[in-house]
VMD Tcl script that builds the backbone (N, CA, C; Angstrom):
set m [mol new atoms 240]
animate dup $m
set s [atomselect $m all]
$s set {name element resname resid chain x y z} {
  {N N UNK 1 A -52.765 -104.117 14.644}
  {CA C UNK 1 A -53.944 -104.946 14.620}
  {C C UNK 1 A -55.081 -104.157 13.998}
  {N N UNK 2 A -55.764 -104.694 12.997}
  {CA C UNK 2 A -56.979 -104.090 12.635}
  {C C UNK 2 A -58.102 -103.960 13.374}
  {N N UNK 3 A -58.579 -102.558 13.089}
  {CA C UNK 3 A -60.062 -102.733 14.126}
  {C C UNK 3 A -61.157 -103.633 13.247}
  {N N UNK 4 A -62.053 -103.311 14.428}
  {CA C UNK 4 A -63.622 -103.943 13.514}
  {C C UNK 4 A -63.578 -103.141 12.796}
  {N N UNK 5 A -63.784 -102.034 12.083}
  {CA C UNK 5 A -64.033 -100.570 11.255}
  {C C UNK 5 A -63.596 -101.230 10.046}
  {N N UNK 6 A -62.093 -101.651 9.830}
  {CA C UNK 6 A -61.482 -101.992 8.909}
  {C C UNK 6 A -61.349 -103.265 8.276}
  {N N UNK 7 A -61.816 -104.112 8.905}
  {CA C UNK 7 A -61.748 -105.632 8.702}
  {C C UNK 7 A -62.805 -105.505 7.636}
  {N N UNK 8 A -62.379 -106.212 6.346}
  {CA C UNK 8 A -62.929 -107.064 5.668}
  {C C UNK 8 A -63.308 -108.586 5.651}
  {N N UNK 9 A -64.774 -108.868 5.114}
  {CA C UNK 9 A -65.070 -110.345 4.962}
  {C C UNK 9 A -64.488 -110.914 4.061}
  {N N UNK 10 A -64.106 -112.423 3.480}
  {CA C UNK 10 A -64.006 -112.867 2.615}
  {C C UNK 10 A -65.071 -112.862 1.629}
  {N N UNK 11 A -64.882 -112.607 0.461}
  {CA C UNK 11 A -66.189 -112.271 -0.570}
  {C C UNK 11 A -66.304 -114.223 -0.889}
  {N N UNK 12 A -67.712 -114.110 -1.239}
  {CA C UNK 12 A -67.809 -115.605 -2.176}
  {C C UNK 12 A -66.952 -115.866 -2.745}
  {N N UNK 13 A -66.421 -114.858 -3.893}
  {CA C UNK 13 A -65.341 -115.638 -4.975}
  {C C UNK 13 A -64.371 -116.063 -4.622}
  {N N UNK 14 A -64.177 -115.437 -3.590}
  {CA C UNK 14 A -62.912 -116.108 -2.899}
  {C C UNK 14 A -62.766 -117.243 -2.618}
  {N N UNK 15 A -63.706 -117.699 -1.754}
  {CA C UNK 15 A -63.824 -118.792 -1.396}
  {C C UNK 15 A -63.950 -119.981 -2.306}
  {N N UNK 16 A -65.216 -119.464 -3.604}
  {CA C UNK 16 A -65.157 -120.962 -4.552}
  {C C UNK 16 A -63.955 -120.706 -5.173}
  {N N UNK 17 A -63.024 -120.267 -5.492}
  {CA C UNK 17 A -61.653 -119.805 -5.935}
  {C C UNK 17 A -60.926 -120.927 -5.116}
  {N N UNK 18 A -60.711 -120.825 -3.876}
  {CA C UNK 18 A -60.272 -121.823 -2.583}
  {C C UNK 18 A -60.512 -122.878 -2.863}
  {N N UNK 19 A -62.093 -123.191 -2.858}
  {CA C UNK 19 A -62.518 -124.513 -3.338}
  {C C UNK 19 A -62.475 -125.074 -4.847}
  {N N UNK 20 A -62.145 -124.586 -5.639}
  {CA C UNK 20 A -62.040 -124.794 -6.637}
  {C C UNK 20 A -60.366 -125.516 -7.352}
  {N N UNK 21 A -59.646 -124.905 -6.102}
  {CA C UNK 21 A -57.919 -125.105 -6.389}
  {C C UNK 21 A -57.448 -124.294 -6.508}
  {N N UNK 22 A -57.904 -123.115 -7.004}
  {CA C UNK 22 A -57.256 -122.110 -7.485}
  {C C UNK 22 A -56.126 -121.334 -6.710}
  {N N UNK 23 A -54.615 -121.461 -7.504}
  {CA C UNK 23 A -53.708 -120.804 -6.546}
  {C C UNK 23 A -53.934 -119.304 -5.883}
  {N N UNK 24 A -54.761 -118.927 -7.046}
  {CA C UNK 24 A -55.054 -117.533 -6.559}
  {C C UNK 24 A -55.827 -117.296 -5.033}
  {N N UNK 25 A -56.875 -118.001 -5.544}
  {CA C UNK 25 A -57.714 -118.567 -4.176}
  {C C UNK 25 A -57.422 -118.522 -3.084}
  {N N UNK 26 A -55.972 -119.548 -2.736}
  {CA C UNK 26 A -55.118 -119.795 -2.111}
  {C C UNK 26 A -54.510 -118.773 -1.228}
  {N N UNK 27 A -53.915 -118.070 -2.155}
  {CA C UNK 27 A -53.325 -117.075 -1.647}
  {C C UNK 27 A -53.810 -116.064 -1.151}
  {N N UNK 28 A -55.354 -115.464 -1.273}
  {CA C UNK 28 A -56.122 -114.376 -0.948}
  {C C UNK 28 A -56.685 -114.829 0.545}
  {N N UNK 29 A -56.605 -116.369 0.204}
  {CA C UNK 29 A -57.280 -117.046 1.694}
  {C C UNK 29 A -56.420 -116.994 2.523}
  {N N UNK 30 A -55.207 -117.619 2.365}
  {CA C UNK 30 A -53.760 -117.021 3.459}
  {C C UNK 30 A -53.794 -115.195 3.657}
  {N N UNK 31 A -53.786 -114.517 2.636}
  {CA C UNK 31 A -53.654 -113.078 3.251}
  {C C UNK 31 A -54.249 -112.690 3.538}
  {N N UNK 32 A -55.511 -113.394 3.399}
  {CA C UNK 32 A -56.916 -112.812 4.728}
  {C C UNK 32 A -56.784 -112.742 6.310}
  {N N UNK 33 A -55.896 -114.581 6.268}
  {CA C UNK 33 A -55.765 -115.018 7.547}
  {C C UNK 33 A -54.465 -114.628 8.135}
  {N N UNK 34 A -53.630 -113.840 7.108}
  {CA C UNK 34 A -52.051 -114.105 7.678}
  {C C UNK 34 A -52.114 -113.179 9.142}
  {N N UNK 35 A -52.604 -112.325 9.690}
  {CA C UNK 35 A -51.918 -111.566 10.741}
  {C C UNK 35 A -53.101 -112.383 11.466}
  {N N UNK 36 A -53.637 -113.343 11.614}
  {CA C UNK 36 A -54.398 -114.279 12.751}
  {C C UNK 36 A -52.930 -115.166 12.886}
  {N N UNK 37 A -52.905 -115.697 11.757}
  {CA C UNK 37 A -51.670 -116.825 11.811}
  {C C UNK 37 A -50.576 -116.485 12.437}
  {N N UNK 38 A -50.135 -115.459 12.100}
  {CA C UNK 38 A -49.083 -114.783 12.808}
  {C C UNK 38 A -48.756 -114.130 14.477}
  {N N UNK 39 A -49.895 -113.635 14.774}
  {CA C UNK 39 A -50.691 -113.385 15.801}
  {C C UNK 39 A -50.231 -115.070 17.187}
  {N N UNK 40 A -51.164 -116.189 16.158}
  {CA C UNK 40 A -50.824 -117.195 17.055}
  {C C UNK 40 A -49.749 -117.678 16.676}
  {N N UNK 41 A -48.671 -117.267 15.687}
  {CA C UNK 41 A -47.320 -118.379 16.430}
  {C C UNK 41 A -46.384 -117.437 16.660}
  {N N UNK 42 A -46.616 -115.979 17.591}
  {CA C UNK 42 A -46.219 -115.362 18.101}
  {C C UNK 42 A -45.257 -115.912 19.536}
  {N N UNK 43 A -44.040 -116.019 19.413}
  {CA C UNK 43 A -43.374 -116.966 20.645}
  {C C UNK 43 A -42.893 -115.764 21.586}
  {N N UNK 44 A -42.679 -115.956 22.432}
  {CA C UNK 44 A -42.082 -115.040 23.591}
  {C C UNK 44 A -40.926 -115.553 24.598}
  {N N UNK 45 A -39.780 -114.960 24.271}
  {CA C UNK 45 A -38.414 -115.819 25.326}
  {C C UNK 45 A -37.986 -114.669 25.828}
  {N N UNK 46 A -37.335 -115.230 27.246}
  {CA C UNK 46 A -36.066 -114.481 27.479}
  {C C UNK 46 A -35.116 -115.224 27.021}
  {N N UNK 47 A -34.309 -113.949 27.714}
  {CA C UNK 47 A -32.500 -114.595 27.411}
  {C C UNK 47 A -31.695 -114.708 28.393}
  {N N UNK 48 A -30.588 -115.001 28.460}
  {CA C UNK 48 A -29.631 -115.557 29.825}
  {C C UNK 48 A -29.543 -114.471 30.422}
  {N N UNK 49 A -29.694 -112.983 30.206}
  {CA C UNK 49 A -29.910 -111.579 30.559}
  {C C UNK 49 A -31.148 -111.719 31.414}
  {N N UNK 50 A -32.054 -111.899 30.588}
  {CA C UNK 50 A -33.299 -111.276 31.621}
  {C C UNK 50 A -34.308 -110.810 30.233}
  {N N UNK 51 A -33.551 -110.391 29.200}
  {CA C UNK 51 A -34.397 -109.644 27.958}
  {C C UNK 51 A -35.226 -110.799 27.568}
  {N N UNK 52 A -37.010 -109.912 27.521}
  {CA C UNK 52 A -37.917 -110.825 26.476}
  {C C UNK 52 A -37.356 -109.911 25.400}
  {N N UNK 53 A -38.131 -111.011 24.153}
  {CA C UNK 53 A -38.167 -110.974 22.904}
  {C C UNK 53 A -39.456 -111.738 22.616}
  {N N UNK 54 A -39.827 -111.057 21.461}
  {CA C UNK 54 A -41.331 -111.500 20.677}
  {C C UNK 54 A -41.003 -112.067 19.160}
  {N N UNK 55 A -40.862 -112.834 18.766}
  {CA C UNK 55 A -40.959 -113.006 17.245}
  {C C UNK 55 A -41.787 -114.005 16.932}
  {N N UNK 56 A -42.055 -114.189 15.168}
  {CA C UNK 56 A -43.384 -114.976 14.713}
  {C C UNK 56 A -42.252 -116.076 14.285}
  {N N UNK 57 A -42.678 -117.681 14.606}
  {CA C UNK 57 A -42.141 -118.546 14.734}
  {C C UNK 57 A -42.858 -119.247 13.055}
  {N N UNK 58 A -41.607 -118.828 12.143}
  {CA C UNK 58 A -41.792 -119.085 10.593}
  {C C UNK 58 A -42.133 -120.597 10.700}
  {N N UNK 59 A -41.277 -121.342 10.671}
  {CA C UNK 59 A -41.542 -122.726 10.644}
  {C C UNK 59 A -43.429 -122.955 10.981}
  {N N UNK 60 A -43.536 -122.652 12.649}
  {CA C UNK 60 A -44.922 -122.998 12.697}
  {C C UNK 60 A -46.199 -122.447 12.000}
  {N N UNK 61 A -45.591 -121.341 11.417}
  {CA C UNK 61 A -46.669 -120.375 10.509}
  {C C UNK 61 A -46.762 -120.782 8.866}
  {N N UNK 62 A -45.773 -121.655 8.668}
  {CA C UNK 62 A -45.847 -122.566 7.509}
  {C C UNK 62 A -46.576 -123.368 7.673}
  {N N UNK 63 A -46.317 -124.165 8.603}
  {CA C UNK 63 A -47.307 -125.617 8.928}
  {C C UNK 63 A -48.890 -125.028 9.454}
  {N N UNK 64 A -48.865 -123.818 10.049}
  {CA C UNK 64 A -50.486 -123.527 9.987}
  {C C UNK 64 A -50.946 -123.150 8.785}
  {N N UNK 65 A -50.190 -122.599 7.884}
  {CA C UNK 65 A -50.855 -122.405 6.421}
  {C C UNK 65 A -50.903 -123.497 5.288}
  {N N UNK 66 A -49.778 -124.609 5.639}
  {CA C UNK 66 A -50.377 -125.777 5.132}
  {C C UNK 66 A -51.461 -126.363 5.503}
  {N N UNK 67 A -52.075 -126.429 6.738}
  {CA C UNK 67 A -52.551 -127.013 7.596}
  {C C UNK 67 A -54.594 -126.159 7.376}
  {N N UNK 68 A -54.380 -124.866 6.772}
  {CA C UNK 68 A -55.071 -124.496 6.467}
  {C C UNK 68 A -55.414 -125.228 4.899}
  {N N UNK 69 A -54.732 -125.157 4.021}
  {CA C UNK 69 A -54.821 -125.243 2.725}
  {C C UNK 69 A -55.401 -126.648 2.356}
  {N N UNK 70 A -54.878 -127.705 3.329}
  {CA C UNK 70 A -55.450 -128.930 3.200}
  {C C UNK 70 A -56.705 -129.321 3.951}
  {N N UNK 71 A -57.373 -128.876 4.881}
  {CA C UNK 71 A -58.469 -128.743 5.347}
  {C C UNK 71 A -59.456 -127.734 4.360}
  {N N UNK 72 A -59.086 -126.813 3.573}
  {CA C UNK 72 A -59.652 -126.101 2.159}
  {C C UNK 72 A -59.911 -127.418 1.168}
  {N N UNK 73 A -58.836 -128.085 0.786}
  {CA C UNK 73 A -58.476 -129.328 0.057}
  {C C UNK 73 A -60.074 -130.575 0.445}
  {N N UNK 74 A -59.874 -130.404 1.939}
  {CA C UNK 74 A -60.953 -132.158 2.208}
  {C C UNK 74 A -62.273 -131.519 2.108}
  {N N UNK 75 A -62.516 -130.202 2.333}
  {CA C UNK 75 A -64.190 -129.687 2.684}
  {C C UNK 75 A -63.949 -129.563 0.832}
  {N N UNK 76 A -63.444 -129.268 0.058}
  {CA C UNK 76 A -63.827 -129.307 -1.409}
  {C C UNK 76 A -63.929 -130.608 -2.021}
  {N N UNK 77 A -63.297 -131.873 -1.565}
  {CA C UNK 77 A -63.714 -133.254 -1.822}
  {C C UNK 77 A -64.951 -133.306 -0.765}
  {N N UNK 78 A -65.109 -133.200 -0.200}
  {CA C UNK 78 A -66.602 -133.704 0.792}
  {C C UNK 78 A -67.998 -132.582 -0.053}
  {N N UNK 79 A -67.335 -131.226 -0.024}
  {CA C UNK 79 A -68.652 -130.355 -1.016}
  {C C UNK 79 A -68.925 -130.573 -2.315}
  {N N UNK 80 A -67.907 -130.620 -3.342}
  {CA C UNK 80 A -68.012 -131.145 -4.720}
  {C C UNK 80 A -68.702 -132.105 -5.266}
}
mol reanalyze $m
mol bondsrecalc $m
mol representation Tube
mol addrep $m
């Protein structure tokens, strides 16, 4: 996990990049957010043993990054 020390902001360009369509955009905006995203679809099971296990639940970490990209999508039709 990153500290505060190390965390970067998203710069402007980024963002009108985002808003603009730009795949690039896109993608700088997901790898800003990816270890939040990941973070929350962090699942936790046991097993018929007794063993937890931790893994990042791909499927739902797709649909939060779609889910991001199209809410990018409606605030650039509502700002434009």
């Amino acid at each position: 996990m990153k500290t505060s020390n190390s965390y970067k902001n998203i710069t402007p360009e980024t963002v009108v990049a985002a808003l603009s369509g730009s795949d690039e955009g896109y993608a700088a905006l997901l790898k800003h957010y990816e270890p939040y995203i990941s973070k929350l679809c962090l699942m936790h099971v046991n097993d018929a043993a007794g063993y937890a296990y931790s893994f990042v639940d791909e499927d739902l970490k797709q649909l939060m990054q779609i889910g991001i990209i199209k809410a990018v999508q409606m605030h650039a039709k509502n700002f434009m």
